[in-house]
N, C-alpha and C positions, 0 to 999 in steps of 0.2 A: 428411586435411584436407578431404575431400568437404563435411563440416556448414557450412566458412564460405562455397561461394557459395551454397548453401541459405539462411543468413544474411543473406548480401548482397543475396538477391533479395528474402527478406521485409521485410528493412527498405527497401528500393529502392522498394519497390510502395507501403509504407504511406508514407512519403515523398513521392512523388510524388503518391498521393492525398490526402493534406493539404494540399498546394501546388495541386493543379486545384480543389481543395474552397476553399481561402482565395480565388485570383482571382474565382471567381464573385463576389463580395463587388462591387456597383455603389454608385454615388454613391446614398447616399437624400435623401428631400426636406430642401431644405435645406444640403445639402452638394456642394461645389460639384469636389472631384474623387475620383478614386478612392484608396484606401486601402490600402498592402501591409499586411498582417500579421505582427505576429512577436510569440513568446513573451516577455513583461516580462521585466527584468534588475531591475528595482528597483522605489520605491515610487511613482517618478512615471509612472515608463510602467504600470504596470499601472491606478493612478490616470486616465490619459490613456486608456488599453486602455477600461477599465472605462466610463468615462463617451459614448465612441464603440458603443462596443458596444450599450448599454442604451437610446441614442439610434434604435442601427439595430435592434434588437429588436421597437420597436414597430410597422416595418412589416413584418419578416422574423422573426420569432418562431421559426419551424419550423429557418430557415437557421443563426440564431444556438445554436440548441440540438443541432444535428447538429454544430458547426462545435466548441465547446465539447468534445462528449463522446468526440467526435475524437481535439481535440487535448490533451485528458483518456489516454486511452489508447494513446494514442503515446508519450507521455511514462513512463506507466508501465510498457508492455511493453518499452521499449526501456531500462528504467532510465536516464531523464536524469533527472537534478535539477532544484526546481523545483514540484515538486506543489503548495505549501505555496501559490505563487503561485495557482494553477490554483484549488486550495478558497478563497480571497480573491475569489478572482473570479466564482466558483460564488456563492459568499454575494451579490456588489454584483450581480448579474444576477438573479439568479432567488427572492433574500429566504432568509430565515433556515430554514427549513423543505424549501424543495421543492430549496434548495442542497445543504442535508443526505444528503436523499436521494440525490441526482443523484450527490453526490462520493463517498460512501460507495461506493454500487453501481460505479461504475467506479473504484475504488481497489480493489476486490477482483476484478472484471472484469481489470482491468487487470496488478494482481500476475499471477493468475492466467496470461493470456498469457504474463508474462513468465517464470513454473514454468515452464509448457510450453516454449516459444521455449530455455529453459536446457537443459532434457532433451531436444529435438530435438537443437540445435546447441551449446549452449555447456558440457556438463559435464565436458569435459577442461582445456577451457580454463580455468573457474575454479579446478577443483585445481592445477592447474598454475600459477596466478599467485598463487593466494589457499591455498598448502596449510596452515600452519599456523592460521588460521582455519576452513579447513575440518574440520580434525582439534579441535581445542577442542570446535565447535558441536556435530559427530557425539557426539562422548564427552558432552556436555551432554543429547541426545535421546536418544542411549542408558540413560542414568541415571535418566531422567524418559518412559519408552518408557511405561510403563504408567497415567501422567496427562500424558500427552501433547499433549492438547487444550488447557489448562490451563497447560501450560509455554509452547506457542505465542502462546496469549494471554498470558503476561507478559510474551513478548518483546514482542509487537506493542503492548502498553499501556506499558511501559519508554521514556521520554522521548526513549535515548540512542539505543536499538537500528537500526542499519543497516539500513533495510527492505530496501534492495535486494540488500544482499549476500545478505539474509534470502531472497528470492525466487528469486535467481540459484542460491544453494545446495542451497532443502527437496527439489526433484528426487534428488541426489546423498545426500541423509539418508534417502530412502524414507520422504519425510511423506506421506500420501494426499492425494490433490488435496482432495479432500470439503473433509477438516481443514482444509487451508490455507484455502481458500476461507472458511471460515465462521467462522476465527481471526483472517483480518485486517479481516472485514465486523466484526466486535466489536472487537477488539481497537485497531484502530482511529478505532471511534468520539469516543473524548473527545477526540480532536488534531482529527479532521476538524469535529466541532462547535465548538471554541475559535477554526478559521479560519475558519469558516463564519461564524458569527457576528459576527466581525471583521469581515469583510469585508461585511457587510449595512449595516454603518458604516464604510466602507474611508473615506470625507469628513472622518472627525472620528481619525482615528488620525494619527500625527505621525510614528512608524517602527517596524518590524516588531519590536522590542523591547517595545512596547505588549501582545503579543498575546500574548507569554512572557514573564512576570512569574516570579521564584521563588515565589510562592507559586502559580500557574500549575504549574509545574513539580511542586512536591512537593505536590500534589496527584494528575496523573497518575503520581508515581511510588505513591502509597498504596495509588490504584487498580491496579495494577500489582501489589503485593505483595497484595494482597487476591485478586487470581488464582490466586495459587499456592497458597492455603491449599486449597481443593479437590484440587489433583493432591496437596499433599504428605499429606493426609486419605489418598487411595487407596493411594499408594504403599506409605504405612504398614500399610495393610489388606491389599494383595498381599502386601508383606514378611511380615505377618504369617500368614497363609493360605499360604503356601509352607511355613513354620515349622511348621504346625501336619501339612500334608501329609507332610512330612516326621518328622516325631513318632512319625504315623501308619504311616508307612510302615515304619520301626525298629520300635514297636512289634508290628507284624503278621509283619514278619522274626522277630525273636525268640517271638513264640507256635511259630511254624510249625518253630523249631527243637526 
């Protein structure tokens, strides 16, 4: 059990530096006292977040962007719930584009810690609480080992897919970091764009069922299934090419006999 205060300290630090990083946060002009900070639970506080923030951006620009990608990566490494808020909020602060970017890059930043942070400390612990999903997902990359990249992306573009079990597990599956990383920077772009976007007009939405429409939905899933025609193209060409090596191989047995 050495890995959990290992655990306990990385999350203790980033913790506490999000909390020294929020109180810096002063009255700006106009505003007449100081402000705690806390993560949105709904559509009025982050509405309430969002219009405070945008207000204090324009004399602390730099503070607000460090503060954001922060508590962007917090969130993800530590797999709390909640992102979805976070890219809303990416969009009403920084606009439809440079949101995109921002939330992207730390959505894969961020998984990414939390691969590692899993493979550091947590890889007993999730077989252990999560085994018979762990045993499905494995037997799933194993199947799909040889379009791989490809199967990852359909998870990460799949509406439904668990990302964080998704991050907390690929350690334990022996996904290459590379992969992951540049499976959930794609994979994840059409969700981060439809919040993103949303959130650029977070004033004129009425509630977060706006934003996921079914046809919203069975759109990301198309794109999702359109992933997978490429791994299952290869697979089929491995399967085939092993067939063929093997053909080869009998037949050159048999000469030699």
């Amino acid at each position: 059990m050495r890995s959990l205060p290992g655990f306990l300290l990385v999350f203790g630090s980033a913790t506490f530096y999000l909390y020294v990083l929020s109180t810096r946060l002063r009255p700006g002009r106009g505003q007449e006292a100081e402000r705690s900070l806390v993560f949105p639970s709904d559509l009025d506080d982050l509405r309430e977040l969002a219009d405070f923030l945008q207000e204090y951006k324009r004399e602390h620009h730099s503070y607000v962007t460090l503060l954001f990608c922060s508590a962007y990566l917090y969130k993800q490494s530590f797999a709390i719930p909640g992102s979805s808020f976070l890219n809303l909020l990416g969009g009403a602060l920084f606009g439809p584009w440079m949101g995109l970017f921002l939330c992207c890059t730390l959505t894969s930043l961020g998984a990414t810690f939390c691969y590692l942070l899993s493979r550091a400390f947590g890889k007993h612990l999730v077989v252990r609480y999560f085994p018979g999903k762990v045993s499905m997902l494995q037997r799933k990359v194993e199947e799909n080992r040889s379009g791989l990249f490809f199967f990852l992306l359909f998870l990460r573009l799949f509406p439904m897919t668990p990302n964080w079990f998704l991050n907390l597990s690929s350690p334990i599956l022996n996904i290459p970091v590379g992969q992951f990383f540049i499976s959930v920077l794609i994979g994840l772009l059409p969700y981060n764009f439809i919040c993103v976007q949303t959130g650029s007009i977070l004033s004129k939405i009425k509630s977060l069922d706006d934003m996921f429409s079914w046809g919203t939905l069975l759109k990301l899933l198309a794109i999702a299934l359109a992933a997978l025609i490429p791994g299952t193209i290869v697979k089929k060409l491995s399967h085939h090419g092993q067939m063929l090596d093997k053909e080869k191989h009998l037949m050159n047995g048999s000469k030699s006999t």
